[in-house]
N, C-alpha and C positions, 0 to 999 in steps of 0.2 A: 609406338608410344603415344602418338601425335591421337590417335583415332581412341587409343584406350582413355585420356583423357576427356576426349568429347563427347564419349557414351558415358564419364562419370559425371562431365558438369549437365549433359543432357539428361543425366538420372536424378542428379539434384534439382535442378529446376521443374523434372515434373512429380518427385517431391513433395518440392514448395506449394508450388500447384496444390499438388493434394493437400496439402496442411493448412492453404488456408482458405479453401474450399472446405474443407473438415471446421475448421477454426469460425468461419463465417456463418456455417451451417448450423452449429453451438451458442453462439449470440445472437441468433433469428433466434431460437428456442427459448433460451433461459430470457432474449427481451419479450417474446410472447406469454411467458410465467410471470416475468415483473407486473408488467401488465393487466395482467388478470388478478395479481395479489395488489397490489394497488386498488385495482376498483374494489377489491374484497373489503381492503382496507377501510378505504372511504366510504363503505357501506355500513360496516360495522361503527363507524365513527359518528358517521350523521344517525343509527339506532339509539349509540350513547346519549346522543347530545336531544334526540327529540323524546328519551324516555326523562330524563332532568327536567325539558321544557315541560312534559303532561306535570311531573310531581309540581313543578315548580309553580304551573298555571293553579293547580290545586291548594299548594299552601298561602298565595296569594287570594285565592277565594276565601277559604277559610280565613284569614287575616282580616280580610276585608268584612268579612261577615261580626270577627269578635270583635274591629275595632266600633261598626256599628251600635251591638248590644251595650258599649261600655261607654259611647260618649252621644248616643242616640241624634246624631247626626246624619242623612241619608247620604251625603258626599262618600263617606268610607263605603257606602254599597259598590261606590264603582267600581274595583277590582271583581268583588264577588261577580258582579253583573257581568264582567267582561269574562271571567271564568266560564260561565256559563255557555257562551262560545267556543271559547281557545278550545277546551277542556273536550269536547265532541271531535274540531279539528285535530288535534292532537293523537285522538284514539284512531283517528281515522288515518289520518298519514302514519303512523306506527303499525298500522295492518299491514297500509301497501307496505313495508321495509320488511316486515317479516312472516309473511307469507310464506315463505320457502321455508324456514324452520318449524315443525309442528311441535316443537317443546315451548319454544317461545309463543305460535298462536294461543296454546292450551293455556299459559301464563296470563298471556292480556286477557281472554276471556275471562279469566278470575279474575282479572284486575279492574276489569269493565264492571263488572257485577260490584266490585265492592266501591266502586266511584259510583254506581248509581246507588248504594245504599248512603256513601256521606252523603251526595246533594240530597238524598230524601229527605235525611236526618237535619240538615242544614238549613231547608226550606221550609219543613216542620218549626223549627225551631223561629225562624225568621217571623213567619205568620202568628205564632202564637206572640209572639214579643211584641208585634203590629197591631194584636186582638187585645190584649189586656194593657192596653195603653201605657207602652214599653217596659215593663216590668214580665218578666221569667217568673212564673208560678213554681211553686219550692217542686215540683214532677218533675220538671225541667231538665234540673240536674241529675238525673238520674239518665235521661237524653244526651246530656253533653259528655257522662263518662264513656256511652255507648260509643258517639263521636270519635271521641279518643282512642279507644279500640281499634274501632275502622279504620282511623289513618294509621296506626300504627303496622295496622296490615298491608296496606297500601303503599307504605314504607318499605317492609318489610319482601313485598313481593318486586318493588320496581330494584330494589337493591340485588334481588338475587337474579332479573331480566339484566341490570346493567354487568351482574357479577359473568353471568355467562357469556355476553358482548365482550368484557376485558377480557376474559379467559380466550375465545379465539380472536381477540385483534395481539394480544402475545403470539399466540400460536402463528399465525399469519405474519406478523413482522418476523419473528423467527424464520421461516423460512421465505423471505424476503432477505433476510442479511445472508440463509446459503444462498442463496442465487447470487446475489453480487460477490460474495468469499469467488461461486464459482467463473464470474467473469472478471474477476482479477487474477485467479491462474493461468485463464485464458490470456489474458493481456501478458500477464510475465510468460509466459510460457512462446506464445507470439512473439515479442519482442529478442529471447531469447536463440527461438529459430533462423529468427529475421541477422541478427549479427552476426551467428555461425556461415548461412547461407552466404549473405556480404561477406564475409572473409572467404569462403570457399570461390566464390567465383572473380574475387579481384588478385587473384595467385594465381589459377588453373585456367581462368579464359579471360586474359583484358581488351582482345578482337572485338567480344559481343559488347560494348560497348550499348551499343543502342538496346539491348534485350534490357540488360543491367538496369538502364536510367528508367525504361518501363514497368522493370521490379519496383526499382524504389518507389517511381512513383504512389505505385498499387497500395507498397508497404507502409507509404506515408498517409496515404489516403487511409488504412486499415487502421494505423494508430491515433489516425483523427478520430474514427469513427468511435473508438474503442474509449477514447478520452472524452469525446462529448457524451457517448453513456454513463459515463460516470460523475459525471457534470450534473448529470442528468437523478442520478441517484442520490447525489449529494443534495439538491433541490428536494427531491422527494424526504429524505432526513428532514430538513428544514419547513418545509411543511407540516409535518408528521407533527413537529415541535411544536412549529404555532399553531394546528388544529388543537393540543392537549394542554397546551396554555391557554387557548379560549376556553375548555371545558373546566380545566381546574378554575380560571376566573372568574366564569358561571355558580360553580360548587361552592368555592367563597362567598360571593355576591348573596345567594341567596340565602345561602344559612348567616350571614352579617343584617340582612335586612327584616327579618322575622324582628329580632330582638328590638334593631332600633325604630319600626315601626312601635314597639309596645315603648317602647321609651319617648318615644316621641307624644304620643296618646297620654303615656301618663305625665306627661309635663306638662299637656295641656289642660287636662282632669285638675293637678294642683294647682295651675292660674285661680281657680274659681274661688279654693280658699285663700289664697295671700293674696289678695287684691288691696289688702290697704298696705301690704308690706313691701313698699317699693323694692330693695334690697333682695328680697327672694325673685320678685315678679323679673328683677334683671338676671338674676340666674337663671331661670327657669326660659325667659327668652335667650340665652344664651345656649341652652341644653337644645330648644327647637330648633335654633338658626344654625348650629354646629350638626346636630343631627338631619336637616336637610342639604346641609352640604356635602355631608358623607356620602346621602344619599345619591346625588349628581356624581359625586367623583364613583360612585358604582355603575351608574346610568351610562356613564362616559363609557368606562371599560369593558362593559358589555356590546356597547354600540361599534368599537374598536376589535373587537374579535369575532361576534355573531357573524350564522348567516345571514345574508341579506336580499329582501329581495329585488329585483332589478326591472327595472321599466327601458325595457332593451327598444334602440333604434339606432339607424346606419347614422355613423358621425364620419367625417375626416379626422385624421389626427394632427393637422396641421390645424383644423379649426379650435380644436380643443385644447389644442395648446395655447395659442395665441388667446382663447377666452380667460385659461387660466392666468396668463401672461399678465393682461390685463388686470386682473384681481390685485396683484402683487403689485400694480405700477406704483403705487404711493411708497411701497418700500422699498423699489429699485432707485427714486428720484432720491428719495431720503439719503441712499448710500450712496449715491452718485456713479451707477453701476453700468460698465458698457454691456449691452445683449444683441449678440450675433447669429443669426439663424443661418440655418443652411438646409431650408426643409425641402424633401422632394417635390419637384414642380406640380405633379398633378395631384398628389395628396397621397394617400392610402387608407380604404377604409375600412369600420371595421363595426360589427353590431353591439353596440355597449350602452348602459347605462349615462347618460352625458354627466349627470349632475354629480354622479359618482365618480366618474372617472376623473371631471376636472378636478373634486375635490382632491382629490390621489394626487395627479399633477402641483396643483397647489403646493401639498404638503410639500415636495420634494423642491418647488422652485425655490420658498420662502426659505426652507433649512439649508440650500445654496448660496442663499443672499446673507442668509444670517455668519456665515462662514467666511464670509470676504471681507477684506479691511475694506472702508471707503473711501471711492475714489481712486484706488486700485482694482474693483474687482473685475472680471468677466463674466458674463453667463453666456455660452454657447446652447443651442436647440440645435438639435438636429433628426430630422424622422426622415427614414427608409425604412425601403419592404426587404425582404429577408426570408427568401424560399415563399412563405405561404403568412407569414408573420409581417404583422408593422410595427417596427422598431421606433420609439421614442430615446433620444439620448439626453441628457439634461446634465451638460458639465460646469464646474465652477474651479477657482483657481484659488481658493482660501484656503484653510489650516490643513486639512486634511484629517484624517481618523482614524485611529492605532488599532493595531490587530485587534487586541483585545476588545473594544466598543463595536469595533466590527460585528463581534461574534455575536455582542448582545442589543443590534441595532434593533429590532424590528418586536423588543422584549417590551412588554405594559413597562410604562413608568422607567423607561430608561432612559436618561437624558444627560447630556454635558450642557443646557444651558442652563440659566441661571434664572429663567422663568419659565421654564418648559414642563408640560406637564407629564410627557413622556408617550403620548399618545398619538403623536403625529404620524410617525413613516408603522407605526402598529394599523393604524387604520387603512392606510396607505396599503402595506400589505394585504388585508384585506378584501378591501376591495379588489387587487388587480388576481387574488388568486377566486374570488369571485364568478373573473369573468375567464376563469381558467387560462389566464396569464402567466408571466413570470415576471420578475426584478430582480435585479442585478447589480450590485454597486462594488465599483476598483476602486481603491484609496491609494494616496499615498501623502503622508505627511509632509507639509509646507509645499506640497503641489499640486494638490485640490482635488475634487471625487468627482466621478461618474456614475448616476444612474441610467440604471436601462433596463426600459420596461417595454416587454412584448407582448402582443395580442394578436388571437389571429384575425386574418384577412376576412373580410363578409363577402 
């Protein structure tokens, strides 16, 4: 009897063996599909966002170009001028991206062609407006319906380059949620084994005793592994989110700023006639001043979600904190606030942007400080390395922040202060995913929050 049970707890354990050698073998796979649909991902993403930028640089030229002809000013050529530039770079980095699709080459080819006929038509236009001592000869307009055509096609062809980019970033996220559906059956299914097997062998063999505590360990190790993937996928949702809230933010921005450019233009066209009518002339400055501020608070939020580019060099993270540190001194004294550091002795460094990164820092120290009563608060710092990663912690012992704000921490214009413009821990973000980072924040109300931002090692 003795021997028949030892050949069945010995059949179970190699088993397990097998199941999670099987089970192991299944999450190498479907993490090497995540993997590769993520960069697919973010390939298709950055196509969206640099096919918006080409339209975007172009309806800014064109802008640029009518505010010219209508208030014969050469300051409004700026945009145009700078068009002229982007507008090359733009075609040019959107080749390298879609090179490998030959339906989308054949696209931008047409698309090239019909951008070198607006700038022709554009330039045409510009010179004759310069030669007849800015007056448009009545021909003209017969040019500018032409114009209008063009872009409309120009429109028309970048909408159906971006149509086909959303159609496979669907397609692609699609089978990105089977792959994680399939390693969550893995997980339940693992777990499942793992209790059966624990009960089978704490009834039938309590001798192996030491084999036992080597399973679990294994199995604890497996459910870590299994829960930080998905930690890990939850991250990647969250990304996914705030790449497509910078794109929508873009898509707004731009089409809001066409108009209030031409409003703006023509408030300043009617200054010329109500000059003895105070009472207008303050409207009319009130229509400018309000419409450049809108403009700023567009400027902000673009600057808050774009890519960015980065002037990379080896920092500490100990130095970068303490630079940020610093920044915030006047409004640690202000609250009267203790700040406790615990950073690793010899530092850990990491290749990043400094000015950027402190900014990041910044944001999260001051939204720390603003959380704390004063004269009660803490702020602990803390930086270790972490596998191949340097860890910044940045905890505070104030109000804390409920599930819910949680969810929409890192959203444009989300804020529980009371002068905050919502833009802070958004740019924040940002940047740290920039530098192919992460952040991190635990809350709990009337006990205070933890951030935690990682980057790797240089």
């Amino acid at each position: 009897m003795k021997s028949t049970a030892d050949r069945r707890i010995k059949a179970g354990y190699i088993t397990a063996l097998v199941l999670i050698l099987f089970s192991y073998s299944l999450i190498f796979y479907t993490t090497k599909r995540i993997d590769r649909q993520t960069l697919l991902i973010v390939h298709t993403n950055i196509v969206i966002s640099n096919i918006e930028q080409l339209l975007s640089n172009i309806k800014d030229g064109e802008t640029g170009l009518r505010g010219y002809l209508m208030v014969k000013n050469p300051t409004f050529l700026e945009p145009y001028n700078k068009s002229l530039i982007t507008v090359p770079a733009s075609i040019k980095k959107l080749e390298s991206y879609v090179n490998d699709n030959p339906y989308q080459v054949r696209n931008l080819n047409k698309l090239k062609i019909l951008i070198d006929e607006k700038y022709f038509l554009m330039d045409s236009t510009k010179r004759t407006f310069d030669a007849n001592n800015h007056v448009l000869p009545a021909y003209m307009f017969t040019m500018a319906y032409k114009g209008k055509n063009v872009m409309d096609k120009i429109r028309s062809l970048t909408n159906e380059m971006k149509g086909i980019e959303v159609s496979l970033l669907k397609r692609r996220s699609k089978e990105m949620q089977s792959f994680q559906t399939a390693i969550n059956t893995i997980n339940i299914s693992s777990l499942v084994i793992a209790l059966l097997l624990a009960f089978y062998s704490l009834t039938n063999y309590t001798r192996e005793n030491k084999l036992k505590r080597k399973y679990r360990y294994e199995l604890e190790n497996r459910i870590y592994d299994l829960n930080r993937l998905n930690e890990e996928l939850v991250e990647l949702k969250s990304n996914e989110k705030f790449a497509a809230t910078g794109r929508m933010a873009r898509a707004i921005a731009h089409e809001v700023r066409n108009p209030l450019t031409n409003i703006v233009l023509a408030s300043e066209q009617l200054k010329e006639y109500v000059q003895d009518n105070e009472e207008s002339a303050l409207f009319l400055s009130m229509i400018k001043r309000n419409g450049e501020r809108i403009n700023k608070l567009i400027s902000d939020l673009l600057q808050a979600t774009k890519l960015i580019d980065l002037k990379v060099e080896k920092w500490c993270i100990n130095t970068l904190l303490d630079e940020a540190l610093v920044m915030a001194e006047d409004r640690i004294k202000l609250q009267d606030l203790i700040v406790q550091k615990h950073y690793l002795p010899n530092g850990c460094n990491i290749m990043v942007d400094g000015n950027k990164v402190r900014i990041a820092l910044l944001n999260v120290i001051v939204n720390a400080i603003e959380a704390m009563t004063p004269g009660k608060g803490v702020l602990t710092l803390i930086t270790k390395k972490e596998k191949e990663k340097c860890v910044i912690e940045i905890i505070d012992n104030g109000v804390g922040i409920d599930n819910d704000s949680l969810t929409k921490l890192y959203e444009p214009y989300f804020t529980n202060k009371e002068n905050g413009n919502g833009l802070g821990l958004t740019n924040t973000k940002n940047i740290v995913l920039n530098h192919k980072g992460s952040i991190d924040v635990k809350s709990s109300l009337g006990h205070g929050t933890t951030f935690t931002i990682s980057l790797d090692v240089a």
